[in-house]
MILOKOL-466914 format. One record per residue: residue in one letter; x, y, z of N, C-alpha, C in turn. Coordinates in Angstrom, 3 decimals. Layout:
+------+----------+----------+----------+----------+----------+----------+----------+----------+----------+
: rest :       nx :       ny :       nz :      cax :      cay :      caz :       cx :       cy :       cz :
+------+----------+----------+----------+----------+----------+----------+----------+----------+----------+
:    A :        X :        Y :        Z :        X :        Y :        Z :        X :        Y :        Z :
...
+------+----------+----------+----------+----------+----------+----------+----------+----------+----------+
// end
This chain:
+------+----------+----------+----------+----------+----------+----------+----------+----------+----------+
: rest :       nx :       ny :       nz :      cax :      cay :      caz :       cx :       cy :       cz :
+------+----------+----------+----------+----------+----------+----------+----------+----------+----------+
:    X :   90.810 :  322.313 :  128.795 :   92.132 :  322.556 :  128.248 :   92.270 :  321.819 :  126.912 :
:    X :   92.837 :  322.296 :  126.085 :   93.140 :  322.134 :  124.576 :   94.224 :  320.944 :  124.464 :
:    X :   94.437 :  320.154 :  123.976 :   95.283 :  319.173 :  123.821 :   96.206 :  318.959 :  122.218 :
:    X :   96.754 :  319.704 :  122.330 :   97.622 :  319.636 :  120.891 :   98.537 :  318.041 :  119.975 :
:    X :   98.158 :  317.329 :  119.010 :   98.157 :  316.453 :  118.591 :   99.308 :  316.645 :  117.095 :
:    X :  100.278 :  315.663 :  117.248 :  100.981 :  315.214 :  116.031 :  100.169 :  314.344 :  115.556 :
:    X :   99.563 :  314.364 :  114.030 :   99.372 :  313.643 :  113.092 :   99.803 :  313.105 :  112.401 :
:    X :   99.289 :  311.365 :  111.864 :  100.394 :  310.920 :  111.022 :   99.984 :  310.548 :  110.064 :
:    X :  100.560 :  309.907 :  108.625 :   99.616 :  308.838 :  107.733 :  100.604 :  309.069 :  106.446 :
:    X :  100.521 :  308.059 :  106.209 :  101.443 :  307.493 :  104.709 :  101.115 :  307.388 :  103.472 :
:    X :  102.078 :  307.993 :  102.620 :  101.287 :  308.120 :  101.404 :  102.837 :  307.271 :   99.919 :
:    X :  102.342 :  307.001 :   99.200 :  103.233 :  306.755 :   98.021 :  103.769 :  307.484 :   97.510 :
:    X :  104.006 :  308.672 :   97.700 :  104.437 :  309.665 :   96.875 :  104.922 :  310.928 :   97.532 :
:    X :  105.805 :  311.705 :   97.127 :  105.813 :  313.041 :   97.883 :  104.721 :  314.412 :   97.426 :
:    X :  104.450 :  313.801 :   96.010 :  103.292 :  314.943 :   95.197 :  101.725 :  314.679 :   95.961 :
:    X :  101.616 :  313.660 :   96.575 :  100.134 :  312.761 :   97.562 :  100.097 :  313.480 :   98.407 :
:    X :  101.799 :  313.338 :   99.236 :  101.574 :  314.072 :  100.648 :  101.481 :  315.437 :  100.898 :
:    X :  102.252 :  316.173 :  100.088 :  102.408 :  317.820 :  100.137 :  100.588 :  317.663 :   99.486 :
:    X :  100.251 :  317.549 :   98.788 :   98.857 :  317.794 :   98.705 :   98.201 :  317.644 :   99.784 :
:    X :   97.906 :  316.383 :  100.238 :   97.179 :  316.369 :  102.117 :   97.315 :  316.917 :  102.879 :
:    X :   98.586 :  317.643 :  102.651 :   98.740 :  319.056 :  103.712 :   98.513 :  320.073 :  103.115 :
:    X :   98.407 :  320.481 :  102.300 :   98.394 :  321.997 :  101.480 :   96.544 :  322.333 :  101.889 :
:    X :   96.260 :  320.591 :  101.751 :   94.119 :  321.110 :  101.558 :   94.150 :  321.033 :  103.101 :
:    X :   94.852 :  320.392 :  104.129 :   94.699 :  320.463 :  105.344 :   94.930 :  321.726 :  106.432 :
:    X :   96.352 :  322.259 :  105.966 :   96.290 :  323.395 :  106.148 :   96.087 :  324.668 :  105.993 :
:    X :   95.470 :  324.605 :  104.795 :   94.794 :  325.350 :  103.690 :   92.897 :  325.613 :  104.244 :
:    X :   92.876 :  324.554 :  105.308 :   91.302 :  324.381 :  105.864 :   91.108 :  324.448 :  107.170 :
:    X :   92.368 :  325.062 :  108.032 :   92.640 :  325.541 :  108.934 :   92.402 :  323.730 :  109.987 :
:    X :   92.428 :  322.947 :  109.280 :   92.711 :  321.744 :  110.246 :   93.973 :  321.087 :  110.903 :
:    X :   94.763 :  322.167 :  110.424 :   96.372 :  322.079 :  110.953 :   96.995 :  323.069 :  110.767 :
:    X :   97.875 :  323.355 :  111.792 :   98.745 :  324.550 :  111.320 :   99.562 :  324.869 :  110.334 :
:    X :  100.558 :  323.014 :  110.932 :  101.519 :  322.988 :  109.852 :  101.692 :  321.612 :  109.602 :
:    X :  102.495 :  321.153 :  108.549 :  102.957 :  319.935 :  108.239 :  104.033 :  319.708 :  107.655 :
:    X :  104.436 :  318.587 :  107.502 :  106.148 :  318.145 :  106.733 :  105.055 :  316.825 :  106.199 :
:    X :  106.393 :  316.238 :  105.018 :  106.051 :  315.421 :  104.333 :  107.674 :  314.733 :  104.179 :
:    X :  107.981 :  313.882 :  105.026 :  109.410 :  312.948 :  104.577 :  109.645 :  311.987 :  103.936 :
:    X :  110.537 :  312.050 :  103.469 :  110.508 :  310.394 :  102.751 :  112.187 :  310.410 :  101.442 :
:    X :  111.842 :  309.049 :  101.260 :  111.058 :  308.139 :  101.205 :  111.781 :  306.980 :  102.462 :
:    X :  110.659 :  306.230 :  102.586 :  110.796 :  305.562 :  103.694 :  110.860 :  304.274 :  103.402 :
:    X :  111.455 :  303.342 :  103.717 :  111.425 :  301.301 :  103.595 :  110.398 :  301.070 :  104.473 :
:    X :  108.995 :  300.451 :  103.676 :  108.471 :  300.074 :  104.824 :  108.161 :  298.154 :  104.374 :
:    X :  107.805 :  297.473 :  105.163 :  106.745 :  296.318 :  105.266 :  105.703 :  296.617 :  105.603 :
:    X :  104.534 :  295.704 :  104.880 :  103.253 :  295.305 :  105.344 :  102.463 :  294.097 :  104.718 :
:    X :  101.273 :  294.400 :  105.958 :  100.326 :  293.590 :  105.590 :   98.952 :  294.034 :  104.701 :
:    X :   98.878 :  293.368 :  103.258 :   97.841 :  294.332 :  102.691 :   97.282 :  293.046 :  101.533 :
:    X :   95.707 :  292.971 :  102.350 :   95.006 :  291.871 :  101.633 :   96.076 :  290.522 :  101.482 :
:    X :   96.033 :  290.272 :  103.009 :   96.523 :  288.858 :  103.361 :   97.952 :  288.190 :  102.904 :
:    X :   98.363 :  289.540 :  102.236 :   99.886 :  289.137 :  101.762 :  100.751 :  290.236 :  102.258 :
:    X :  102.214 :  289.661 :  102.462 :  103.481 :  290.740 :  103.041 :  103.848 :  291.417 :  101.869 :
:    X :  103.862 :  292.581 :  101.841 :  104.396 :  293.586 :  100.884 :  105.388 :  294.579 :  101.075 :
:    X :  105.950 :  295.099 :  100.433 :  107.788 :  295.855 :  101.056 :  107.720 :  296.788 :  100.039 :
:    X :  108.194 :  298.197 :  100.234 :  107.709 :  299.330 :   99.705 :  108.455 :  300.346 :   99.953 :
:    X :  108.354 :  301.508 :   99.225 :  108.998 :  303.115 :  100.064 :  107.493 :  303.879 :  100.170 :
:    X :  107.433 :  304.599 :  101.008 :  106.387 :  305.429 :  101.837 :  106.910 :  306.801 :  101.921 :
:    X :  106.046 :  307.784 :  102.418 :  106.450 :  309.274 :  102.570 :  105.594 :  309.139 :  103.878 :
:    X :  106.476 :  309.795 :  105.031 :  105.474 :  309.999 :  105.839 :  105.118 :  311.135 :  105.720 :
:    X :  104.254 :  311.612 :  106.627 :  103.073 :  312.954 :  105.988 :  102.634 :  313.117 :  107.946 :
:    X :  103.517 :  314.513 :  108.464 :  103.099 :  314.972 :  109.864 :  102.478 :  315.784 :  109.884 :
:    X :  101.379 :  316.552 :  110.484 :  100.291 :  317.084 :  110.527 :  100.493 :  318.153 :  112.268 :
:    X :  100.660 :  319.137 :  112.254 :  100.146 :  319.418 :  113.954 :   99.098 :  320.297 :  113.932 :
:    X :   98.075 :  319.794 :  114.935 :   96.622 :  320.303 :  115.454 :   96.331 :  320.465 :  116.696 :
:    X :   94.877 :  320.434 :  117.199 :   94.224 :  320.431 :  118.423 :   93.427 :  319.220 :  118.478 :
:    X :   93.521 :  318.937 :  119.255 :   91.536 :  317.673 :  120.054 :   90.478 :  318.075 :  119.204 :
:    X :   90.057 :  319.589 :  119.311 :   89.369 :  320.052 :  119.147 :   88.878 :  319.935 :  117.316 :
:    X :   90.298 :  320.128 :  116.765 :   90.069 :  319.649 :  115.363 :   90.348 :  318.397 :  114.824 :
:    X :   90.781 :  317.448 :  115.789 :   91.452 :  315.854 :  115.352 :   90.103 :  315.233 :  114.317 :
:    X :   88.949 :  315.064 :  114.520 :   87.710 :  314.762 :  114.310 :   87.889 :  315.255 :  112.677 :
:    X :   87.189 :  316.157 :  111.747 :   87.685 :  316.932 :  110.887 :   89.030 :  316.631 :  110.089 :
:    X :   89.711 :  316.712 :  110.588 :   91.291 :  316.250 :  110.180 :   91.356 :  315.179 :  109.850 :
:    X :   91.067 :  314.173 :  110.330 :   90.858 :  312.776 :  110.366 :   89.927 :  312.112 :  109.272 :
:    X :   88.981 :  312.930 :  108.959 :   87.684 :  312.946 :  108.185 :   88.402 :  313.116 :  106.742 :
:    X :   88.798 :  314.525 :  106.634 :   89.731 :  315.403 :  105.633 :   90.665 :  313.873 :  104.990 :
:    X :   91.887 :  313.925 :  105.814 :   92.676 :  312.868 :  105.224 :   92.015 :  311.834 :  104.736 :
:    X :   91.199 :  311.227 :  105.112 :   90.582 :  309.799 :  105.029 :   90.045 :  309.603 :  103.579 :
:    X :   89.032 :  310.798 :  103.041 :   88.625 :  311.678 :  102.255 :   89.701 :  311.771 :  101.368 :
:    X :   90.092 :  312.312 :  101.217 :   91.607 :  312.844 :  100.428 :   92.333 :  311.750 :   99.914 :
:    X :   92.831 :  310.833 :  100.953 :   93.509 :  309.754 :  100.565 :   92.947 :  309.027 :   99.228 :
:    X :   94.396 :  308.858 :   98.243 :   94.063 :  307.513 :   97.414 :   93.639 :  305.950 :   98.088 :
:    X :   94.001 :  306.142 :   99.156 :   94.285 :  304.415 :   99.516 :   92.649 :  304.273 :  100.350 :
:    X :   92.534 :  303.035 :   99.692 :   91.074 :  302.947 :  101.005 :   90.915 :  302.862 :  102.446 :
:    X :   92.122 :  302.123 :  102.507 :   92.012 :  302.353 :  104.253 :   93.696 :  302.632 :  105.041 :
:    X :   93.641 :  303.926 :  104.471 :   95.106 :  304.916 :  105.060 :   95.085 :  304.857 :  106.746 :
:    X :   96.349 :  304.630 :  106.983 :   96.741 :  305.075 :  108.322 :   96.368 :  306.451 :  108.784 :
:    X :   95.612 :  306.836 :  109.815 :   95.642 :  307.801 :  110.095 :   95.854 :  307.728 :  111.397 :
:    X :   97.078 :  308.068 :  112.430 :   96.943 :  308.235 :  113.959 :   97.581 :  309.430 :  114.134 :
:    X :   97.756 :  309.455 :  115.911 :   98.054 :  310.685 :  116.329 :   98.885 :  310.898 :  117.369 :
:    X :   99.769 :  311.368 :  117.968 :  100.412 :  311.513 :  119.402 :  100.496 :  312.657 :  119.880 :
:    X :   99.995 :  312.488 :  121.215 :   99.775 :  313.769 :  121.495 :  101.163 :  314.187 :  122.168 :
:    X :  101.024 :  315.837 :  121.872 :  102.311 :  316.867 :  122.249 :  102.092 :  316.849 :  124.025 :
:    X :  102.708 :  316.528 :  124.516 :  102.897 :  317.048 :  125.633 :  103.550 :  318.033 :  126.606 :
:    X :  104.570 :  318.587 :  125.810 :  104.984 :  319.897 :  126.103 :  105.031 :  320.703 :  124.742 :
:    X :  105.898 :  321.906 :  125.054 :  105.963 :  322.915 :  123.771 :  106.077 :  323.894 :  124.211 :
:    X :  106.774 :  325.443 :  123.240 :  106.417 :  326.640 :  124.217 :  105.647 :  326.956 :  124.187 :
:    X :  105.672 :  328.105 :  124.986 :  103.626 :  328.590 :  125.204 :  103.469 :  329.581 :  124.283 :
:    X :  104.669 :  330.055 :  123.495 :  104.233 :  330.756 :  122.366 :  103.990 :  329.671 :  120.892 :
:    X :  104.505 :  328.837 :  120.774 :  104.632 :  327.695 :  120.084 :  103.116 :  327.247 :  120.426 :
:    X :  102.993 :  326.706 :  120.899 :  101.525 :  326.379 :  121.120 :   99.936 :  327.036 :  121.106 :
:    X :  100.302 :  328.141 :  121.412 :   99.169 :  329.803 :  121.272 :   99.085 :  329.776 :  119.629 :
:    X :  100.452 :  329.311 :  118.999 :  100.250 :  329.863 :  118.000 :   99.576 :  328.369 :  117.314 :
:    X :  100.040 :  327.352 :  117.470 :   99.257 :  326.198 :  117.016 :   97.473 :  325.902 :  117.577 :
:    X :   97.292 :  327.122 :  118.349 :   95.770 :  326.959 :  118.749 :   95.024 :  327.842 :  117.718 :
:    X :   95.704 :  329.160 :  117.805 :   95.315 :  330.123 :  117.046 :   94.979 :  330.331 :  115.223 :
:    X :   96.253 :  329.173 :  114.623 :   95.526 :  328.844 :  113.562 :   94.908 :  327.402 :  113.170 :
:    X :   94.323 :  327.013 :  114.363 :   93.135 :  325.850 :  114.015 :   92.229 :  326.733 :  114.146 :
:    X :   92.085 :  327.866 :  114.892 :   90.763 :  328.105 :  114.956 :   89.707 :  328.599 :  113.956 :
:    X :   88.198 :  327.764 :  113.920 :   87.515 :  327.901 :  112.716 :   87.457 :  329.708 :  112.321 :
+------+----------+----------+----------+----------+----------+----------+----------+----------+----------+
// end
């Protein structure tokens, strides 16, 4: 059974993120995506606290393509070591979902 996955990962910009999705779903490694923002975030980056606005950048896929996707963004990203995680969908309709299988497929 297929396991359908929300993707996540943060970018500086809204012109960054609509790009990571355009080549993502453009490469059949996601169906679809949003790009929100801007966001207040904190962090930790090279041993110092830093405070910022972010875009988040959602992604929905399969298991089957998380691997790829993951690769893609990582790749893509300006930042060297971008957030990339995932949560998986656990429900959805079954036409909603047919259709999120149907365009991952290679």
């Amino acid at each position: 059974m297929t396991d359908f996955l929300q993707v996540s990962t943060t970018t500086d910009s809204r012109e960054v993120g609509m790009e990571l999705i355009r080549s993502a779903v453009g490469a059949k490694l996601a169906a679809s995506g949003q790009v929100l923002g801007p966001a207040g975030s904190a962090f930790w980056h090279l041993g110092e606290l830093g405070v910022g606005e972010e875009w988040q950048v959602f992604l929905r896929t399969t298991s089957d393509r998380y691997a790829e996707l993951e690769q893609h963004l990582i790749e893509h990203h300006p930042w060297d070591n971008p957030e990339v995680t995932y949560t998986r969908i656990e429900g959805g309709s079954a036409a909603y979902l047919e259709w999120l299988r149907r365009e991952t497929s290679p």
